[in-house]
ChimeraX commands (.cxc) that place a marker at each C-alpha (Angstrom):
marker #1 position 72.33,-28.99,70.47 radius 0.5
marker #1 position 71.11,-32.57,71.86 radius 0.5
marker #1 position 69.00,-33.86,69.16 radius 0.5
marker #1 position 66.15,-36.82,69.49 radius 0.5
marker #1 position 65.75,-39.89,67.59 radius 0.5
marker #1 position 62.52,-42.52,67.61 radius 0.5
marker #1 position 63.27,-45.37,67.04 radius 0.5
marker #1 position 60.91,-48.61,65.74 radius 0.5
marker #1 position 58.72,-46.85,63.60 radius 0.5
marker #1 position 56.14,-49.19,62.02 radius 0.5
marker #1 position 53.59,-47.14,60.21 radius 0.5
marker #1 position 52.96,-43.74,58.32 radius 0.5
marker #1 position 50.80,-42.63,61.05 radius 0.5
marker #1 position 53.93,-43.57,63.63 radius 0.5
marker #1 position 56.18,-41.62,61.27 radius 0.5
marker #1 position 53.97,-38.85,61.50 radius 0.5
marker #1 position 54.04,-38.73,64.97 radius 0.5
marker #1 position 57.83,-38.50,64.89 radius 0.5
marker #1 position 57.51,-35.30,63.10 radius 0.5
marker #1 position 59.10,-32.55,65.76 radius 0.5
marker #1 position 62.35,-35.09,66.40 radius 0.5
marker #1 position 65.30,-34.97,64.75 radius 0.5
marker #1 position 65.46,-38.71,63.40 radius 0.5
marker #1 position 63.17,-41.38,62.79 radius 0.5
marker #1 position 64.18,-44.64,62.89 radius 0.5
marker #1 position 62.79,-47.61,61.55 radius 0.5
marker #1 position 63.63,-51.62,61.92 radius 0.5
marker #1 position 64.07,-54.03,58.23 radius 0.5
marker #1 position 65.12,-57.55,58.12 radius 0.5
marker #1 position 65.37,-57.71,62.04 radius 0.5
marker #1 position 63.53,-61.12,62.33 radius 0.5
marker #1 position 63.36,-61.49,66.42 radius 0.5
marker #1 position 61.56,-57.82,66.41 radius 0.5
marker #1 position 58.05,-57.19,66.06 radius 0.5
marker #1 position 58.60,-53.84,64.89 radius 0.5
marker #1 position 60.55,-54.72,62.06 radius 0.5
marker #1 position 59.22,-54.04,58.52 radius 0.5
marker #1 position 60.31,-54.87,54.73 radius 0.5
marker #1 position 61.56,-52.91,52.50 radius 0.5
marker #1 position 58.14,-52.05,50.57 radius 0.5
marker #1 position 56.96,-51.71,54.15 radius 0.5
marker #1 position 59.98,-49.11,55.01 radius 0.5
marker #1 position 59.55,-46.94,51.92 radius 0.5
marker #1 position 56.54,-46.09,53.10 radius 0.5
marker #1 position 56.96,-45.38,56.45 radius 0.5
marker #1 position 60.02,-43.40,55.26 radius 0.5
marker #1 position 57.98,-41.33,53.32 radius 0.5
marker #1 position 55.75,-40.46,55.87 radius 0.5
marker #1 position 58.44,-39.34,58.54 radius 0.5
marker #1 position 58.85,-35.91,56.94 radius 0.5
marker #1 position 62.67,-35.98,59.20 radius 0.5
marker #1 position 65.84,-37.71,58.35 radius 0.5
marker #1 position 65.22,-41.10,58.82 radius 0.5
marker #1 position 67.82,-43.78,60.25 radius 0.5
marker #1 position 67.20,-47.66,59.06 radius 0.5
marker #1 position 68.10,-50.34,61.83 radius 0.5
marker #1 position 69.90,-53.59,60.80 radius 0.5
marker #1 position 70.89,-56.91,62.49 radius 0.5
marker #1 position 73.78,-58.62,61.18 radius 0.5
marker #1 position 73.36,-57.74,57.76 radius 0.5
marker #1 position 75.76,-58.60,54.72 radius 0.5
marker #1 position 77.54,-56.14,52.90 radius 0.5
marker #1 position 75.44,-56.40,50.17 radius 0.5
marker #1 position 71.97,-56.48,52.26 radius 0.5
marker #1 position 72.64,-52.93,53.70 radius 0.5
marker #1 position 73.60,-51.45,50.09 radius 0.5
marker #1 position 70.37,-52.46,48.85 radius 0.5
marker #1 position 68.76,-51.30,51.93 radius 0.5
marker #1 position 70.71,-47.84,51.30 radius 0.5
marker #1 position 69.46,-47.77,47.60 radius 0.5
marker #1 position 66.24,-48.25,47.98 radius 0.5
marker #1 position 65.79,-46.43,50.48 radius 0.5
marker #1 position 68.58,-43.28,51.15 radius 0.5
marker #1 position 68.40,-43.07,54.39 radius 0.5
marker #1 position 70.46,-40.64,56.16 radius 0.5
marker #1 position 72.17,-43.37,58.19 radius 0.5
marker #1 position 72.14,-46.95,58.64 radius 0.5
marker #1 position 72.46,-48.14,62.10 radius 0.5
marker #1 position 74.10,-51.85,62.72 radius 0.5
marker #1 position 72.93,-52.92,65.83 radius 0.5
marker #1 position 73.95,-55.79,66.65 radius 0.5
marker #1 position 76.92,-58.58,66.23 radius 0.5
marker #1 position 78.43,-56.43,63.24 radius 0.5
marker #1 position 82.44,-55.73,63.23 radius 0.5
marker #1 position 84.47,-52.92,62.82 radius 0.5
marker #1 position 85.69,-54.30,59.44 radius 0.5
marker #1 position 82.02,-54.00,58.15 radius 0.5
marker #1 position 81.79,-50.59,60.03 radius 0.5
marker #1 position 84.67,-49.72,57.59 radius 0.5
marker #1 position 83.57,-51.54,54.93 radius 0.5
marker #1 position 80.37,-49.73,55.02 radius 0.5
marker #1 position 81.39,-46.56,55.24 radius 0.5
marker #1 position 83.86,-46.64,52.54 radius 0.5
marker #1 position 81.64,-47.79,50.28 radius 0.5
marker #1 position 77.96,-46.22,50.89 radius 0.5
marker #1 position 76.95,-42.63,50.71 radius 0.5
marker #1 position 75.39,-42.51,53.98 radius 0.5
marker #1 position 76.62,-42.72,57.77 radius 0.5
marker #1 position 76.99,-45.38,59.56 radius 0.5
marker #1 position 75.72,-45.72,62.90 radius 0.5
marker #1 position 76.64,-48.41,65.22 radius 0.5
marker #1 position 74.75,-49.68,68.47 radius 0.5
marker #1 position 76.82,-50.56,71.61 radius 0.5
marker #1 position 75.18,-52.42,74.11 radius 0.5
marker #1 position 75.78,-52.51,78.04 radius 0.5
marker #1 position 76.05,-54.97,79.57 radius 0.5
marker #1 position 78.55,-55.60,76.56 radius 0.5
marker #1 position 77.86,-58.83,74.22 radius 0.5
marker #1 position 80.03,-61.75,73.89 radius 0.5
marker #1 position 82.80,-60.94,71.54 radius 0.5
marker #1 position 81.28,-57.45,71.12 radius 0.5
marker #1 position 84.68,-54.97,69.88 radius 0.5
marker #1 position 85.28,-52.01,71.97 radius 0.5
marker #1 position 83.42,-48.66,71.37 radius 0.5
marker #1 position 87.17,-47.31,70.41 radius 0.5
marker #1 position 87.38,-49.70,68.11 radius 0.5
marker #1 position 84.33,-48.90,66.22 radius 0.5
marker #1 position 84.74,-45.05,66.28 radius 0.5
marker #1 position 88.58,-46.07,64.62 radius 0.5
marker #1 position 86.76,-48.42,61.88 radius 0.5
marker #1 position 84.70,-44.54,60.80 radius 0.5
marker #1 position 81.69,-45.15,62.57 radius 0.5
marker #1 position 80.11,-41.71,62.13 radius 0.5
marker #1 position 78.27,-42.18,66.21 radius 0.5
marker #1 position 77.75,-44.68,68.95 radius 0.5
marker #1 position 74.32,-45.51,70.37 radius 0.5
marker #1 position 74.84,-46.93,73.67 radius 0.5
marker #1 position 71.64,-49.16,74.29 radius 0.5
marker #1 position 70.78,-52.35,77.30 radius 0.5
marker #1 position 70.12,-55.82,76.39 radius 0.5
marker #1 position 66.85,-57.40,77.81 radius 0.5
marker #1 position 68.02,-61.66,78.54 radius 0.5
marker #1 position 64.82,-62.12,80.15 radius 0.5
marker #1 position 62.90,-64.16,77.05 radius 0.5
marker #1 position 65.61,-67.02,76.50 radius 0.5
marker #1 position 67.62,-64.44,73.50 radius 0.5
marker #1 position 69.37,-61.03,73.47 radius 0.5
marker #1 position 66.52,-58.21,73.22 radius 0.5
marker #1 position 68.49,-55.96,71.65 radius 0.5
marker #1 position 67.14,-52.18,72.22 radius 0.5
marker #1 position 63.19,-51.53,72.44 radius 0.5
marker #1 position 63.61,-53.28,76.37 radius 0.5
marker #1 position 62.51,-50.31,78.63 radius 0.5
marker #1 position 66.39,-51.17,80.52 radius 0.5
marker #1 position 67.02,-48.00,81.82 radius 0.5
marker #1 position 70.66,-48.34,80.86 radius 0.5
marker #1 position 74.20,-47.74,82.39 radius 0.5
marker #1 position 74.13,-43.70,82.60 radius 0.5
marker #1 position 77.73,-43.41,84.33 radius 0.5
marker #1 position 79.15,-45.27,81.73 radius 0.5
marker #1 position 77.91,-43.42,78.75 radius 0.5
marker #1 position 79.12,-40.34,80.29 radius 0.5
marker #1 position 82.54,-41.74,80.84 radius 0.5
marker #1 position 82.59,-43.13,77.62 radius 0.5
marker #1 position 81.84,-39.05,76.01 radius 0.5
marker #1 position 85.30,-38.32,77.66 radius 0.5
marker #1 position 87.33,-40.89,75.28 radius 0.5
marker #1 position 85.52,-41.09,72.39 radius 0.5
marker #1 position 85.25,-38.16,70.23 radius 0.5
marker #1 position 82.05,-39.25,67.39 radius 0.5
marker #1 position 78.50,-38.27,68.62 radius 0.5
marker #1 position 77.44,-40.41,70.74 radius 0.5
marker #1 position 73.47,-41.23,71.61 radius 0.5
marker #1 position 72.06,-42.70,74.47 radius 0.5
marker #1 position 69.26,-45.47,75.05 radius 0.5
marker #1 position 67.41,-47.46,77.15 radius 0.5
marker #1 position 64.27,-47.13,79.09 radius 0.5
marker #1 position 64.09,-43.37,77.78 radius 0.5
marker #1 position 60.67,-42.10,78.25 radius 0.5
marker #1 position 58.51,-38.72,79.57 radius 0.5
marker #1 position 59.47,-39.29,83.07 radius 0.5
marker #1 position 63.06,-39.11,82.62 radius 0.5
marker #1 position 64.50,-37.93,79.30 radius 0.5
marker #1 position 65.01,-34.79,81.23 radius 0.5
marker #1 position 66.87,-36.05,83.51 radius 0.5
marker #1 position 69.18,-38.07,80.88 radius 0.5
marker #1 position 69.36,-34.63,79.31 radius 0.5
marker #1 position 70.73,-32.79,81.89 radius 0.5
marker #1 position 72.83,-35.90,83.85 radius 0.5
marker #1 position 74.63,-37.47,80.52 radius 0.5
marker #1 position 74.21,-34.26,78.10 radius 0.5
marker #1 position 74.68,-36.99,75.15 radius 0.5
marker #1 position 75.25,-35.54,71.49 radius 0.5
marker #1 position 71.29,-37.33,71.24 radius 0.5
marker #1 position 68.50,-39.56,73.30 radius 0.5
marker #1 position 67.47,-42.48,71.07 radius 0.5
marker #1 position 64.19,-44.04,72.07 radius 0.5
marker #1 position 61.30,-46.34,71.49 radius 0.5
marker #1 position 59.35,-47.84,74.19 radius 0.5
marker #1 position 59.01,-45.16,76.14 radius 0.5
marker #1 position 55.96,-43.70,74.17 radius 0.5
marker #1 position 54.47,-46.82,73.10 radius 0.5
marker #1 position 50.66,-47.64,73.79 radius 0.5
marker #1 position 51.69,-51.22,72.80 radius 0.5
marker #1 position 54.91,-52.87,71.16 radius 0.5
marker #1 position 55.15,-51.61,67.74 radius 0.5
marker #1 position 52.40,-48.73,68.14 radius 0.5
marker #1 position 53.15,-45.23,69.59 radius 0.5
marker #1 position 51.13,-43.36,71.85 radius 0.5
marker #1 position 50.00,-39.71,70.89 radius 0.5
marker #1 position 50.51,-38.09,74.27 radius 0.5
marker #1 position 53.46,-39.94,75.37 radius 0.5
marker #1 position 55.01,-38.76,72.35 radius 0.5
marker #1 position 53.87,-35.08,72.58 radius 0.5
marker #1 position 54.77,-35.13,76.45 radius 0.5
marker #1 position 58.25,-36.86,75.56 radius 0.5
marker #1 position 59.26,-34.09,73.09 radius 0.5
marker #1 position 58.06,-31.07,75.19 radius 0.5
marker #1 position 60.29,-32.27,78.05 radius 0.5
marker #1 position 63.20,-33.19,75.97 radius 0.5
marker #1 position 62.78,-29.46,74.16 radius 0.5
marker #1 position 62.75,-27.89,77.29 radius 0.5
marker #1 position 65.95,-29.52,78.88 radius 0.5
marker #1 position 67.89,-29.56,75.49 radius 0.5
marker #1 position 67.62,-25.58,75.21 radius 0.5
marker #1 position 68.61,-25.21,79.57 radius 0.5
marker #1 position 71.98,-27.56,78.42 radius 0.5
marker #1 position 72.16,-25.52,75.02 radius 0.5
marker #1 position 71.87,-21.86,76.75 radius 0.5
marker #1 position 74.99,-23.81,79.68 radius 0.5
marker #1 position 77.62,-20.87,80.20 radius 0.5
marker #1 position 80.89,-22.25,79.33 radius 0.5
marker #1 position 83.21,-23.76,82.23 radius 0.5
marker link #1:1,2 radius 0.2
marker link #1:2,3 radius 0.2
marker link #1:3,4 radius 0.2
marker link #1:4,5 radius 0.2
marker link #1:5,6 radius 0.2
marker link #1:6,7 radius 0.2
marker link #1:7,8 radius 0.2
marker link #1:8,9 radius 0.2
marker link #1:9,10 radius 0.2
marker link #1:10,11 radius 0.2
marker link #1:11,12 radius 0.2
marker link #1:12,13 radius 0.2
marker link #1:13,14 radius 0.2
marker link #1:14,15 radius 0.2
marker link #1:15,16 radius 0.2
marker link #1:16,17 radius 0.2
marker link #1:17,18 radius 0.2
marker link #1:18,19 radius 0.2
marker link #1:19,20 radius 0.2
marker link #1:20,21 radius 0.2
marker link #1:21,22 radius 0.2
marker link #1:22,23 radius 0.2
marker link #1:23,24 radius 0.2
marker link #1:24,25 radius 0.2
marker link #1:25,26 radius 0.2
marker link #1:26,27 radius 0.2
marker link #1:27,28 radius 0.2
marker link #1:28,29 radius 0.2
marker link #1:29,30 radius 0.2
marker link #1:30,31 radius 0.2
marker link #1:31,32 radius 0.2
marker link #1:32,33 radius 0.2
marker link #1:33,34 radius 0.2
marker link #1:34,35 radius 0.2
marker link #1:35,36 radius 0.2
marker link #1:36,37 radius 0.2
marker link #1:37,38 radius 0.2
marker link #1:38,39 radius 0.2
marker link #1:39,40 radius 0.2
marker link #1:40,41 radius 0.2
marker link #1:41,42 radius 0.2
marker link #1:42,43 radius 0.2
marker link #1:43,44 radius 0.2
marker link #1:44,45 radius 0.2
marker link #1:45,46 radius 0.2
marker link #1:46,47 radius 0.2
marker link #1:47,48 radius 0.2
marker link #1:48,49 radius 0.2
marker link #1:49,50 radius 0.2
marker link #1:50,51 radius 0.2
marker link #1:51,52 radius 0.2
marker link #1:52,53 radius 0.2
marker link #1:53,54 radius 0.2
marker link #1:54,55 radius 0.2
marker link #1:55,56 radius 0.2
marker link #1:56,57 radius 0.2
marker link #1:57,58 radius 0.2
marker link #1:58,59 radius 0.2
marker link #1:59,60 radius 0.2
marker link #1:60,61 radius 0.2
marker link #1:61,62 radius 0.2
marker link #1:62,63 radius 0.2
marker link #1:63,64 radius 0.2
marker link #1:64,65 radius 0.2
marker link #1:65,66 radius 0.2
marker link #1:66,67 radius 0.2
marker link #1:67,68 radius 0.2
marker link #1:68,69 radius 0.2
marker link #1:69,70 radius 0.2
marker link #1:70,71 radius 0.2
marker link #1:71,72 radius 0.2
marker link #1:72,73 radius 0.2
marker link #1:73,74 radius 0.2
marker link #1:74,75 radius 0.2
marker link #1:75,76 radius 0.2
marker link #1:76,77 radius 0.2
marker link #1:77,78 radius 0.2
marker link #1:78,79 radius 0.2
marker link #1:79,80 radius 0.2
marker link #1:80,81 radius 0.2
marker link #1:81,82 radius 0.2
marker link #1:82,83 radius 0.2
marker link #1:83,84 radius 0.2
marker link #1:84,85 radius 0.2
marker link #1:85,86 radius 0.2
marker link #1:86,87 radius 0.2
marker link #1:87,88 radius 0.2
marker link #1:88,89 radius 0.2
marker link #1:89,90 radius 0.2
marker link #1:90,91 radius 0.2
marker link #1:91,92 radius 0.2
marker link #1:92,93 radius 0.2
marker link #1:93,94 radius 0.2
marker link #1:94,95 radius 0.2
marker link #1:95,96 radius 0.2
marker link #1:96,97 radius 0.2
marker link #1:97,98 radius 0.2
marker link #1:98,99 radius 0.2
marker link #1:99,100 radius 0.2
marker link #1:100,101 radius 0.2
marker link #1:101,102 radius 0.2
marker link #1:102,103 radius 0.2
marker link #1:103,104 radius 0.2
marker link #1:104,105 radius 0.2
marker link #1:105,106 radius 0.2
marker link #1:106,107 radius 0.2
marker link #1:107,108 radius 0.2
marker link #1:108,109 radius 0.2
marker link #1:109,110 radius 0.2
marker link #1:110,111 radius 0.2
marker link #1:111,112 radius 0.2
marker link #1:112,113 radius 0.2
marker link #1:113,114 radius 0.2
marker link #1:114,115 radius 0.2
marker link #1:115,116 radius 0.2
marker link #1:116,117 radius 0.2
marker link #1:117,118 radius 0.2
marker link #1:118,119 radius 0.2
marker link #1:119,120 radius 0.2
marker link #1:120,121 radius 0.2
marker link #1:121,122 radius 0.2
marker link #1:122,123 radius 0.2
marker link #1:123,124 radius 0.2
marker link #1:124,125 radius 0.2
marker link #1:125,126 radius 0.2
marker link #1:126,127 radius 0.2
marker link #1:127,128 radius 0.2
marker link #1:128,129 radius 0.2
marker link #1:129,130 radius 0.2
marker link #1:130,131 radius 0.2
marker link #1:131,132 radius 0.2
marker link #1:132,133 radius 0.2
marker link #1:133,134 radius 0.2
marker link #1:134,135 radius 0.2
marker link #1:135,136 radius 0.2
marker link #1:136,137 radius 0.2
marker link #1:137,138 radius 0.2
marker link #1:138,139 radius 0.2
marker link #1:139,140 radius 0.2
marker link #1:140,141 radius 0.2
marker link #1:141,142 radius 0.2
marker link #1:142,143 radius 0.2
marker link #1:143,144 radius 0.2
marker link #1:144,145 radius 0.2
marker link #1:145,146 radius 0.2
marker link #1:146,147 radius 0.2
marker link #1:147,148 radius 0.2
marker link #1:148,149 radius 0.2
marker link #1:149,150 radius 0.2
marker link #1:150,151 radius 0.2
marker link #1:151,152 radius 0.2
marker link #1:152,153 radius 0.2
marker link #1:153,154 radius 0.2
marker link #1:154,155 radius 0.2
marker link #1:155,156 radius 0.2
marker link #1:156,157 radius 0.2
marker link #1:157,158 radius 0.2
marker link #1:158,159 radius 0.2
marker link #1:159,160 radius 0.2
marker link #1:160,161 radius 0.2
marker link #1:161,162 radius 0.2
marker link #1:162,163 radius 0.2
marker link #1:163,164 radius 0.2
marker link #1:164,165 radius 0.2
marker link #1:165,166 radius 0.2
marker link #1:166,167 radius 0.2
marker link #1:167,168 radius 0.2
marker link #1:168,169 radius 0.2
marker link #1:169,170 radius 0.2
marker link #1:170,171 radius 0.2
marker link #1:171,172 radius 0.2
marker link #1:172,173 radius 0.2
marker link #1:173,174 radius 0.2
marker link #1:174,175 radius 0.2
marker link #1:175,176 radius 0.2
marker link #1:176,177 radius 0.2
marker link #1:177,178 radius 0.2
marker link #1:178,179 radius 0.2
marker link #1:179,180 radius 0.2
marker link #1:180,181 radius 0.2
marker link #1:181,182 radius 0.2
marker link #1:182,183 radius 0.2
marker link #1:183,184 radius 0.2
marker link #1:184,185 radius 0.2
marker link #1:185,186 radius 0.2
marker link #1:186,187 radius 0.2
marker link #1:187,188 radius 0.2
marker link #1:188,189 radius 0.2
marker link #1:189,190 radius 0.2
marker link #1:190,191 radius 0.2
marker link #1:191,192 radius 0.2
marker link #1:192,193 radius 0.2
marker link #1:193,194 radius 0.2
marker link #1:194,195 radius 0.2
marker link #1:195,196 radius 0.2
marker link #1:196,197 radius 0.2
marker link #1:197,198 radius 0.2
marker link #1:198,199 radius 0.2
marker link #1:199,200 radius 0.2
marker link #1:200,201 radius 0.2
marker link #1:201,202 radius 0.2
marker link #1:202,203 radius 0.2
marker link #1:203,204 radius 0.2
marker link #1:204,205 radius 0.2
marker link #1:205,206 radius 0.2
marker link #1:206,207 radius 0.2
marker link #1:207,208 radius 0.2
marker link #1:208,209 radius 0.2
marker link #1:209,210 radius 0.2
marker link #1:210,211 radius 0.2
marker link #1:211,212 radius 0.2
marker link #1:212,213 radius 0.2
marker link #1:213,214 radius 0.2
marker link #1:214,215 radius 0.2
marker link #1:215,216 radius 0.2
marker link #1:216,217 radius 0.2
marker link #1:217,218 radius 0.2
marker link #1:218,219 radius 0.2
marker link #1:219,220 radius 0.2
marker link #1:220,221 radius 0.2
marker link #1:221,222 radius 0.2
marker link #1:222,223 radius 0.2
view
């Protein structure tokens, strides 16, 4: 079953809204983002979500994401940006919660392959654009519609869960439903009123589309 995650969650009242997806996910110590919170900030917000709740991280150290997993047991922590496979594995051998990790299209500069990341124990792949358009990498949270052919290649050799993002919103998650059929749609902008504050209809219009085209793949005959 293809399963939703919203992503840059900045408030209880956001978290709230995120209620009937699967994941809510929510931005710490990512300095260049606006939605990004502390971790008093994220406790709360976490508490609020009343879903499994995924915490975002930008080049964190080792020892930055195991507080972050303390304090705040998240189901997953999601490395989104620069990080290696050797802290992929690092990570994972040594926290009790997955580890996500973003891939982004067009690929970064020195960015290791998707392979290699699913080999280091990532436990799934968000595939997510890059915005260059403000002088620095706008990682996720861009409204890039991103590379759909290539995620769906990339389903055929890689064999984690694997999300897709990018410019996801009520006009078209049912089409990136039904085209990609990804293990999950990760998204943010999409149902934002504003950067860093959700919109109550978006949101309710996003979900009732993304039900409805999750069950059609869901109730597929098999090939």
């Amino acid at each position: 079953m293809t399963v939703l995650k919203l992503c840059g969650t900045t408030s209880a009242r956001d978290a709230r809204l995120a209620h009937a997806a699967d994941f809510c996910g929510i931005l710490v110590g990512v300095e260049w983002s606006e939605r990004s919170l502390s971790l008093r900030e994220a406790a709360e917000v976490a508490g609020a979500s009343g879903v499994k709740n995924v915490i975002l991280l930008c080049n964190p150290s080792a020892a930055f994401a195991e507080e972050v997993s303390r304090t705040l047991r998240p189901h997953a922590l999601q490395l989104h940006c620069h990080e290696t496979p050797a802290l992929v594995s690092e990570l994972k051998n040594s926290l009790p919660c997955e580890i996500w990790k973003t891939v982004h299209l067009p690929s970064l500069d020195g960015q290791a392959t998707p392979e290699e990341y699913a080999a280091a124990g990532a436990d799934a792949l968000l595939v997510d654009s890059v915005d260059l358009s403000e002088g620095f990498e706008r990682l996720g949270g861009t409204g890039h519609v991103g590379d759909w052919t290539a995620v769906t290649a990339l389903k055929e050799k890689i064999d984690i869960p694997i999300f897709l993002a990018g410019g996801i919103n009520p006009d078209n998650v049912a089409d990136a439903v039904r085209l990609v059929q990804p293990h999950g749609i990760d998204l943010c902008s999409g149902v934002e009123a504003r950067r860093g504050e959700r919109d109550q209809q978006k949101v309710e219009s996003l979900i009732r589309r993304f039900r409805r085209a999750a069950a059609k793949i869901t109730h597929m005959p098999t090939p």
